[in-house]
C-alpha positions, 0 to 999 in steps of 0.5 A: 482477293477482295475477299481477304481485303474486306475481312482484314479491314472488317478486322481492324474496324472491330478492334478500334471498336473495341478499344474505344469502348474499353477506354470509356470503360471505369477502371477498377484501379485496385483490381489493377494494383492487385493485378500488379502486386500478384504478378509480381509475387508469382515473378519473385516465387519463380526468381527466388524461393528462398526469398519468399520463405523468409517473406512469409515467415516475416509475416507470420512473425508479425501476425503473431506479434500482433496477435501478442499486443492484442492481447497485452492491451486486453490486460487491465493496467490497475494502479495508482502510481506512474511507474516512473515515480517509483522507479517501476515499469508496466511490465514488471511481473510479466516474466514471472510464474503468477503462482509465485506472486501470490504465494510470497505476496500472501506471505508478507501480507501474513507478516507484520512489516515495519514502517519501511516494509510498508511503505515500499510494498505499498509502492510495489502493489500500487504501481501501475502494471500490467496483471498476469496473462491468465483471467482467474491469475488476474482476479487473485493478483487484484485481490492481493492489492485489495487484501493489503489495502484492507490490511494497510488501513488508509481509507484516504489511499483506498478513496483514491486507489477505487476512483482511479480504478472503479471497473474492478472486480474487487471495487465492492469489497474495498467500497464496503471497508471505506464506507464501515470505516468513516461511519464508524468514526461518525463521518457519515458525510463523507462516506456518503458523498465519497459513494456519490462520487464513486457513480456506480452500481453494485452486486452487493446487498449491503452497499446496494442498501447504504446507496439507497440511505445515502440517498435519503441523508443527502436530501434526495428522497425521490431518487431513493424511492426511485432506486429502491423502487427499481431494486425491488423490482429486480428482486432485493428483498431486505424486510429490516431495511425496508421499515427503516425506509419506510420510517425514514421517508416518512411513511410510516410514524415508527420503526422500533424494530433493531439490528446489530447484523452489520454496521449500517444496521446497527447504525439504523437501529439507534437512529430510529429507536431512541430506547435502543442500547447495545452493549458491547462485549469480549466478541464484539468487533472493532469497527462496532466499538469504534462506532460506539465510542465516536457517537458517545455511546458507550457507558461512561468508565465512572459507571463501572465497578472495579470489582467487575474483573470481567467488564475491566477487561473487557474497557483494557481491550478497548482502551488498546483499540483505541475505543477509550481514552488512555487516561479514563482507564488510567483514572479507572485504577485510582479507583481501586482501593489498595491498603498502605502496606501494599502500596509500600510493598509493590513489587511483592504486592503485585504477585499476590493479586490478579492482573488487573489489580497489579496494574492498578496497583502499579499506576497509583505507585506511580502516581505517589513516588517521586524518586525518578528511578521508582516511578520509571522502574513501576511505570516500565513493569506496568508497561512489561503487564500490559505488553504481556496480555497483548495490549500494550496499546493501552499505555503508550501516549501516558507512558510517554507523559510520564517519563518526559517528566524525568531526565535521562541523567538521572535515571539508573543504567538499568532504566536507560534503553527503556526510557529512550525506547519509549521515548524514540521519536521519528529520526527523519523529524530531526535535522541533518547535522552534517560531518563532512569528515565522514563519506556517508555523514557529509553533505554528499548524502544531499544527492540522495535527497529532494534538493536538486544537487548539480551533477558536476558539482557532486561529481567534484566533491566526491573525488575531491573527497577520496583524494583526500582519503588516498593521502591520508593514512588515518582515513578510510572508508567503511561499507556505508561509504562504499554504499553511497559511492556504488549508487552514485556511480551506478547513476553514473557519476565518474570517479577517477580512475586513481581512486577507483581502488579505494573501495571494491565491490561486493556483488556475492552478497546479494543472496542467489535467488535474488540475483537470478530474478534480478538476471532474469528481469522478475523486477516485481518478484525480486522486489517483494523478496527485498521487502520479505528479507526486510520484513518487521525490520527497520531499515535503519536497524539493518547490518551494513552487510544487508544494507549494502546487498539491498541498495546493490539489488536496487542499483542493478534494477534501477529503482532509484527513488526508492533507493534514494529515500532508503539513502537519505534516511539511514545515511546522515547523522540526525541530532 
């Protein structure tokens, strides 16, 4: 009995023992939090194994949305626009195949788009936007953007296009078209200043060597012999620029040596050897004939012969590239020497004689009839010859000139569709003139403008209108009318139910494909299918079918801006 008694109580000592120690123990607190949740777990698995189903495919799903952002975060966002400014969105190609991107993009890259065209394919590409998923399917989207670039000229546009997206693959390509191109028009502080702007290094051996000369015009001759120093040592061999290097930091007293390999050598060649002259001919670039001409380089138009057919034309191919001045080559045909009976017989003269003596001829015909319908009917054939060897460029601002010497009244019927051709001005230049007698003439288009219209008032006026329209027997409204009516309410302007019959949609007009991508939220491929349709066109020249059918698809994507700024400029009157 003893015994029991002193076991029991030996018991009972060890277990308050015990919990004294385990009470002055730390406490893992999430082991315990861990504890808790797994018990639970095992608890609800037991209880319900439907439940724990659905569980774990909630967390899968989450897994792999996750697993989805991720990867969408690695994709590059290249652009210049918010995509609010235009009406876009991030993530307008992602439904689409890449492969059908690039093979309409590099279509209408081939084609000559109109002014219109331009500007909203611009827009397209620009926008900031997610590129396709695939790496390679990336490279060829960014090289898209910077092939049209190219193609679309504006270096100010590609300045900013590369300062905003700098870590680029095709960044060098695009530098190297900006830095030909200002010093081809002898800004060669700017291009050096915009490549010190730009901070960066570059795998190319062209920029790699205009870095270094940069360096050299902008007085930081020790960091250039730093960064040449440090290129050659990772292995840039370039035997033609190193001497010019050399002369230009002053080590060696000359540098005879020339290139005409690429611009910048071109450029060094004339800078350092002052006996150098190249002469340009039928092959040589533009860019180098831009170069030429901005530092007055090339041999003056009194020094040619006219009877040099080849070196004439060879100065009409410049003159249409911009490289000579229109009237110095105009001043080139005063001197060619006609007889009287040839400048009185033009029109049977110029079939006997080549082409660039009928254009001569044609000019001094000009020059030496006063009868308004002559001169513009000579100045319209010498336009038509030009045109026909593919240089129209050389005889438009003096075509311009010489009809605005003439008024239309008094020119023949023939006359009259070519002499307001030439003289077509820039319809958006020209004021509005309002008639509120007409829907789409009225100043209800000024929605459609920067003026910031109230809603309600527009609203009201837009009914009041058709209210006028519903009482009337003689007024009615036409497809331009019901254009203006469909974006309104497409932005959600009410029309009263009792108008609402005035005028029915025309949805099946917009072509199938178009509407599936449409359907199918392809914003940016149903987009660039608008800009194929619209094409070397301009806007305003469209059908008012096609016109209907292109501002329904934008209504639909909610592209408004660009709807817009379509409106307000096919829309009004203009006087």
């Amino acid at each position: 009995m003893l015994n029991k008694i002193f076991i029991n109580i030996t018991i009972l000592l060890l277990s308050i023992f015990y919990s004294f120690s385990y009470a002055n123990e730390p406490v893992d607190i999430w082991s315990i939090e861990k504890e808790k949740v797994e018990n639970i777990t095992t608890n609800s698995d037991s209880e319900d194994n439907n439940e724990t189903s659905e569980t774990i495919v909630i967390n899968n799903n989450l897994t792999s949305s996750i697993e989805e952002g991720e990867i969408l975060n690695k994709r590059k966002v290249v652009g210049l626009y918010d995509p609010e400014e235009n009406g876009f969105d991030l993530e307008m190609w992602n439904n689409t195949e890449p492969n059908k991107i690039f093979e309409l993009s590099k279509k209408i890259n081939n084609m000559t788009l109109s002014e219109d065209a331009k500007n909203i394919y611009t827009k397209l590409l620009l926008t900031n936007s997610y590129s396709p998923k695939d790496e390679i399917d990336e490279k060829i989207f960014l090289d898209i953007k910077s092939d049209w670039l190219i193609k679309f000229r504006d270096v100010d546009l590609i300045k900013k296009y590369l300062k905003k997206n700098i870590d680029i693959d095709s960044k060098d390509q695009l530098t190297k078209f900006v830095l030909n191109e200002l010093f081809s028009i002898n800004e060669n502080k700017k291009a050096c200043e915009f490549l010190e702007e730009l901070n960066t290094n570059f795998k190319d051996n062209y920029l790699t060597k205009f870095s270094i000369y940069c360096l050299i015009y902008l007085k930081k001759n020790e960091q250039a012999s730093l960064r040449y120093d440090l290129e050659k040592e990772l292995g840039y061999k370039d035997p033609f620029f190193e001497k010019k290097f050399q002369y230009l930091q002053g080590y060696v007293s000359d540098s005879p040596d020339t290139s005409e390999t690429d611009l910048l050598n071109l450029h060094l060649s004339y800078l350092t050897n002052k006996e150098y002259k190249y002469v340009p001919n039928d092959k040589t670039s533009k860019i180098y004939w831009r170069y030429l001409s901005s530092n007055n380089l090339l041999e003056s138009l009194n020094n040619i012969d006219t009877e040099d057919e080849k070196q004439v034309s060879l100065l009409e191919k410049a003159t249409h590239q911009g490289n000579y001045e229109e009237i110095d080559l105009l001043n080139l045909y005063k001197r060619f020497q006609f007889s009287v009976d040839q400048l009185l017989n033009i029109d049977n003269e110029i079939r006997k004689i080549s082409k660039i003596q009928s254009r001569a001829l044609l000019y001094q015909g000009i020059l030496l009839n006063k009868d308004p319908n002559i001169a513009v009917k000579l100045s319209k054939a010498l336009k038509e010859s030009f045109e026909n060897d593919n240089i129209s460029n050389a005889f438009d601002d003096e075509l311009k000139k010489i009809l605005k010497k003439y008024d239309l009244k008094d020119l023949s019927s023939d006359l009259t569709e070519f002499y307001s051709k030439s003289l077509e001005q820039d319809k958006l230049d020209i004021d509005i003139k309002y008639n509120n007698k007409i829907l789409h003439q009225s100043k209800l288009v000024k929605y459609f403008g920067k003026e910031n219209v109230p809603i309600k008032k527009i609203e009201k006026d837009l009914n009041n209108y058709l209210k006028k329209v519903k009482k009337s027997k003689t007024n009615y409204l036409i497809t331009k009318d019901i254009i203006l009516i469909e974006a309104m309410v497409s932005d959600g302007i009410e029309i009263k139910d009792e108008y609402k019959d005035l005028f029915n949609s025309k949805e099946n007009t917009i072509p199938t494909d178009i509407q599936i991508l449409i359907n199918d939220r392809e914003i940016g491929m149903a987009v660039l299918r608008l800009i194929e349709i619209i094409g070397q066109d301009k806007i305003e020249d469209l059908g008012s079918e096609t016109l209907y059918f292109l501002i329904n698809a934008l209504n639909q994507m909610n592209i408004d801006p660009i709807r817009n700024e379509i409106l307000y400029s096919v829309l009004p009157l203009r006087a």
